[in-house]
C-alpha positions as CSV (number, residue, x, y, z in Angstrom):
1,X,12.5,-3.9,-2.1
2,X,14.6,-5.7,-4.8
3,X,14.9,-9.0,-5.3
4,X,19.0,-8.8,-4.7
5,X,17.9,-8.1,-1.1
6,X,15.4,-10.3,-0.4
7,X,18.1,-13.4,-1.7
8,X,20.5,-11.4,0.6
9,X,18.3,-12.2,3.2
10,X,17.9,-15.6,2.6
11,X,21.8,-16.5,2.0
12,X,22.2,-14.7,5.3
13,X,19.8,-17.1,7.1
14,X,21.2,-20.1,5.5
15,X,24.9,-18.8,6.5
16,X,23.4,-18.5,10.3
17,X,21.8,-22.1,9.9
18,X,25.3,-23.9,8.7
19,X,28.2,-21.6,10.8
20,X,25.9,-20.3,13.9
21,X,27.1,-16.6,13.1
22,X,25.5,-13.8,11.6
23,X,26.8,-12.2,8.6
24,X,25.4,-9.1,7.1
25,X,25.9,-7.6,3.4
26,X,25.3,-4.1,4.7
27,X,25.9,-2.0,2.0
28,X,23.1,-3.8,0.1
29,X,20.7,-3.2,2.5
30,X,21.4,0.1,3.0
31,X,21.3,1.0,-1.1
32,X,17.5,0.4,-0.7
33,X,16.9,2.1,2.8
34,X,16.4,-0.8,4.7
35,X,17.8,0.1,8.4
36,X,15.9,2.3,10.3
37,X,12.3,2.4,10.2
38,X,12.6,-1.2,8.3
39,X,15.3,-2.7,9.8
40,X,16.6,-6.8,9.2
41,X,15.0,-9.6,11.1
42,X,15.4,-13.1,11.2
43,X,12.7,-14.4,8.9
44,X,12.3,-11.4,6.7
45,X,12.1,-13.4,3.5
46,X,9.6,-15.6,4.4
47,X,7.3,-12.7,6.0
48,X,7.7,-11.0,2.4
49,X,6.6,-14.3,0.7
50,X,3.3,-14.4,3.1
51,X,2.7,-10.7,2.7
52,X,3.1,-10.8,-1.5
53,X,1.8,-14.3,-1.6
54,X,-1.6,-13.9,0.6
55,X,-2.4,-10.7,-2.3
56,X,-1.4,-12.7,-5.1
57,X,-3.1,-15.5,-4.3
58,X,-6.2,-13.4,-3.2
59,X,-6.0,-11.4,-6.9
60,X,-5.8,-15.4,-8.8
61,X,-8.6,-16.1,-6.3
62,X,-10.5,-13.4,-8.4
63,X,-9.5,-13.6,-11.4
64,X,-10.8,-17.2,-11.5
65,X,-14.0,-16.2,-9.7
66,X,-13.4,-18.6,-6.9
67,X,-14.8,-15.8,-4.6
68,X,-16.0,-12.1,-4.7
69,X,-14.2,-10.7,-2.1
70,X,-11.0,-11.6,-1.1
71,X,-9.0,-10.2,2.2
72,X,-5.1,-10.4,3.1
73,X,-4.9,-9.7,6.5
74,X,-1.1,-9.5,6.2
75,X,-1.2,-7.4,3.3
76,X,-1.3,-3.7,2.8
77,X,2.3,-2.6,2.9
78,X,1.8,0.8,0.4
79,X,4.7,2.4,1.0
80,X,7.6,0.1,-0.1
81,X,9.2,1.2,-3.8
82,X,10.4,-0.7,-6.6
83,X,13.7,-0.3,-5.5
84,X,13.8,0.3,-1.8
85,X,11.9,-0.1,1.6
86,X,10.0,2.4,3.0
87,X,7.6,3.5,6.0
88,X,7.9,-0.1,8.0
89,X,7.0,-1.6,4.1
90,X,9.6,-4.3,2.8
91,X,7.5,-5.2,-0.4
92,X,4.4,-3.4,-2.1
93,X,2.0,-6.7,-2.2
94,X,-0.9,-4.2,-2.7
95,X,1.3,-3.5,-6.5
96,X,1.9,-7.1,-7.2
97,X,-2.0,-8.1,-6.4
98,X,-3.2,-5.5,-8.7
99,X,-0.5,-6.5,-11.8
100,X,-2.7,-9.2,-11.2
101,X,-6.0,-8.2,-11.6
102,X,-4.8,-6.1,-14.4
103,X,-4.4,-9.7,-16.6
104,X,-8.2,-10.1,-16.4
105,X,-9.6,-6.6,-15.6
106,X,-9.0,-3.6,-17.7
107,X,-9.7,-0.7,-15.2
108,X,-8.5,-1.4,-11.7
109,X,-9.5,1.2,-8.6
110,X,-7.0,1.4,-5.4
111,X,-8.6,3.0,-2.6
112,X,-6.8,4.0,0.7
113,X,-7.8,5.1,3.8
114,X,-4.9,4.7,5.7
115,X,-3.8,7.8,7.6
116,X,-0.6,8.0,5.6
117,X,-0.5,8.4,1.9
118,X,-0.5,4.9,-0.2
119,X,2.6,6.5,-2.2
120,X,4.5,3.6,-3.3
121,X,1.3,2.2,-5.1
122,X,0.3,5.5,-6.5
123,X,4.3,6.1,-8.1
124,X,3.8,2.3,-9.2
125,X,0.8,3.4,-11.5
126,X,1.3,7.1,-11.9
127,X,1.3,7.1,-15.5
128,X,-1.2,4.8,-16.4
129,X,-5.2,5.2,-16.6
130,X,-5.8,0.9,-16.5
131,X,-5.3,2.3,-12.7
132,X,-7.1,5.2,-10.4
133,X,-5.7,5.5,-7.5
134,X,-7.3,7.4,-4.5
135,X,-5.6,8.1,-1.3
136,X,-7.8,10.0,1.9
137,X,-4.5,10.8,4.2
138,X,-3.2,13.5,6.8
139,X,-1.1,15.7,4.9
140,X,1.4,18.2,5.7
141,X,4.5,17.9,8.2
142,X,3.6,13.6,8.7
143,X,5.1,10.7,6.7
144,X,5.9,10.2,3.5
145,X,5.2,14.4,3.1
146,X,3.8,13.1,-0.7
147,X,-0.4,13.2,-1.6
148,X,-0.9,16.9,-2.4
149,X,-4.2,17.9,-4.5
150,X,-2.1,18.7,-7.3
151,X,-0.4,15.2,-7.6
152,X,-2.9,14.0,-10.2
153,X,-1.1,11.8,-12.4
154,X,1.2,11.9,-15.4
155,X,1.3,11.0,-19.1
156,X,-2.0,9.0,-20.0
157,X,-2.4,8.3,-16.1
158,X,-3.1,12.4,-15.4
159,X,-5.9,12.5,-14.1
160,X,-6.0,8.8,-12.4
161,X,-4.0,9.7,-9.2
162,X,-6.5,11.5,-6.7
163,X,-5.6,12.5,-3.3
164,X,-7.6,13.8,-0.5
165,X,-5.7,15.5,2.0
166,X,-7.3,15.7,5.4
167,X,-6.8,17.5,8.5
168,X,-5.8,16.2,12.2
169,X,-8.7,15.2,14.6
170,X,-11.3,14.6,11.7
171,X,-14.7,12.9,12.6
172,X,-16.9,10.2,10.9
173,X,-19.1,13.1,10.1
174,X,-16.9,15.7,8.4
175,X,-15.0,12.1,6.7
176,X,-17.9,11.0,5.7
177,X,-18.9,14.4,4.1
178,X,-15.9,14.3,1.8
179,X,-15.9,10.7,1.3
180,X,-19.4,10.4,0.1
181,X,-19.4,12.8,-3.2
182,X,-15.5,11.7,-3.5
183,X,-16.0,8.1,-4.3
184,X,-19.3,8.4,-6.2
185,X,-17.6,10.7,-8.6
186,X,-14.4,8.3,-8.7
187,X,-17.0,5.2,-9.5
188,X,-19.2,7.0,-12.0
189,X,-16.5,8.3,-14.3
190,X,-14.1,5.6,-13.4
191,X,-16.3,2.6,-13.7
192,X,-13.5,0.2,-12.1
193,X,-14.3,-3.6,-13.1
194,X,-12.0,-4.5,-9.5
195,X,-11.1,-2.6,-6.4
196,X,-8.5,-3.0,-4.5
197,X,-9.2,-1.1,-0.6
198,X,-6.0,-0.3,2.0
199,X,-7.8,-0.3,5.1
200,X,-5.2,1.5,7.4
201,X,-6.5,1.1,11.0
202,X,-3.9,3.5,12.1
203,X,-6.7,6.2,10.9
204,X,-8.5,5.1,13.7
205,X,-8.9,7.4,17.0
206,X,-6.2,6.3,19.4
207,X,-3.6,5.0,17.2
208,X,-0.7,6.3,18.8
209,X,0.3,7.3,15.0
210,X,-2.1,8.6,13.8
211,X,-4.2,11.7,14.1
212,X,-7.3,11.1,13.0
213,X,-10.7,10.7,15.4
214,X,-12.5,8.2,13.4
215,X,-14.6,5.1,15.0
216,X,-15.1,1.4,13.9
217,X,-18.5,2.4,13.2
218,X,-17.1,5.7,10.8
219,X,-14.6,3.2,9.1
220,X,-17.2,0.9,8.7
221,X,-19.3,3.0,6.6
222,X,-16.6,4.1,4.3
């Protein structure tokens, strides 16, 4: 989401603060899809700032070898654009965090396991090759619709996008069947000096969204 809307946002907050009514720009926040499955709420700026901020700081965090691992448990938000909203995603923190690493590291590797495809980070980086990307998602007639095998890259990034399109009601085993020769492949020709993981619980069994049947113990060994 722009900037232009996030200080929308804001002045709208303020405007509530000094008059006690609420005024909306809607044609701005339309122009970047914000409305239906991301709709306006009080305090939206501010949970933007946490969301970017906590992967931000995490990424300095690592840069300056303050710590080895480094978690945002508000983070995550892959399918937000440059320009717009998307997917219940307001801001692509996941983006920001690794424009970060990428000052210090020269190869980064995104990993996502989320049930949906991580597409606003993999169009973020789709034509380098500083940046693999690799999404295991449900594909087909589910949100966003994007992830094929095909969709490998372009211009020096071709070959840096990989997706892994996977089928409803999948199992640790069969995952861990694909994910297994998948990921040692990515890390042996890749040879990633950070990663960066999306760990979607919705790919959990009984996520009310999702439609895979994996268990704690199945994520846990991904």
């Amino acid at each position: 989401m722009t900037v232009a809307v996030l200080n929308e946002e804001k002045k709208r907050e303020r405007r509530k603060e000094e008059t006690g009514r609420e005024t909306i720009n809607f044609s701005l926040f339309f122009s970047v899809n914000v409305g239906e499955d991301c709709p306006v709420f009080d305090g939206l700026f501010e949970f933007c700032q946490l969301s970017c901020g906590g992967s931000l700081a995490a990424a300095v965090k690592l840069n300056k070898r303050k710590a080895d691992i480094a978690i945002n448990w508000m983070g995550g938000l892959h399918h937000a654009k440059k320009s717009e909203a998307s997917g219940f995603c307001y801001t692509n923190d996941i983006v920001l965090g690794i424009l970060e690493l990428l000052k210090y590291h020269k190869r980064v590797l995104y990993v996502d396991i989320d049930v949906h495809h991580g597409d606003g980070v993999e169009e973020a980086f789709y034509t380098t090759d500083r940046v693999m990307t690799c999404s295991f998602h449900k594909y087909g007639d589910f949100f966003p619709g994007t992830g094929e095998l095909k969709d490998v890259g372009a211009g020096r990034g071709k070959y840096y996008a990989v997706n892994v399109p996977l089928r409803d009601g999948i199992t640790d085993e069969s995952y861990q069947s694909i994910w297994v020769p998948v990921m040692n492949k990515v890390m042996e020709t890749f040879q990633p000096c950070a990663v960066v993981l999306q760990n979607g619980a919705d790919s959990l069994n009984g996520d009310r969204l999702g439609t895979f049947n994996l268990t704690l113990r199945g994520n846990k060994n991904t």
